[in-house]
N, C-alpha and C positions, 0 to 999 in steps of 0.2 A: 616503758612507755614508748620507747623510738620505736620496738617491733610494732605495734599499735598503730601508730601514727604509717608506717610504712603498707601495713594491713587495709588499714582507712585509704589510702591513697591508689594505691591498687585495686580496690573494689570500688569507688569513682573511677579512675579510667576506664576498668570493665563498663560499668553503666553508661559512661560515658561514650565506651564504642557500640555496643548493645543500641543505643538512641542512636548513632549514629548509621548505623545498620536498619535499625528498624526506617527510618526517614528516607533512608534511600530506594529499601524496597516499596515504599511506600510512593515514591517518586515514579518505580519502574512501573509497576503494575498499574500506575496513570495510566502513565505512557503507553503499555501494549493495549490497552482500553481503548484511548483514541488512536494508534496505530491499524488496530485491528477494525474499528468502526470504520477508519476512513479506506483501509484494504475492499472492506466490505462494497462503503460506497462508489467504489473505481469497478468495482468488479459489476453492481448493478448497472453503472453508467457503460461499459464495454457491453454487456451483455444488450442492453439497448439498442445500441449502435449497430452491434453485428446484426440483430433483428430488422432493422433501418436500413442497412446494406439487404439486406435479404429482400427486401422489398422494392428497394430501389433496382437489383437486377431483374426482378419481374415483371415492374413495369415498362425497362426499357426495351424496346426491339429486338431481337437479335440480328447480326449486321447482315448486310448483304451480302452472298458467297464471292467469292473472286471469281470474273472471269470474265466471259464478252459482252457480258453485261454491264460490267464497272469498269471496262476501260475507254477511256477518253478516245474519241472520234480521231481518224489517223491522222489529221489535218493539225493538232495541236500538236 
């Protein structure tokens, strides 16, 4: 009966670790679900920006060259 009782006790802790395994990857693959969504989100929000940038150096001038034109009167 003791081999029995130690048989039983053993195949609960297997089940026991089994559920515990199972809960955890259950946990992980949340986790890279919203991981990977919010990857996602930062990468549309970047790619945005850089578009926003692209646009913003288009509209702005490009600068005045250096030279006898931009320099301040000899008097200053």
């Amino acid at each position: 009966m003791s081999d029995r009782t130690a048989a039983d006790a053993a195949d609960t802790t297997d089940a026991e670790r089994w559920l515990d395994l199972e809960v955890k990857l259950a946990y992980q693959e949340r986790l890279i679900h919203e991981l990977d969504k919010l990857v996602r989100e930062f990468g549309a929000r970047l790619d945005k920006a850089e578009r926003e940038l692209a646009e913003i150096k288009q509209a702005v001038p490009p600068p005045l060259p250096l030279g006898a034109a931009n320099e301040p009167p000899p008097h200053y």
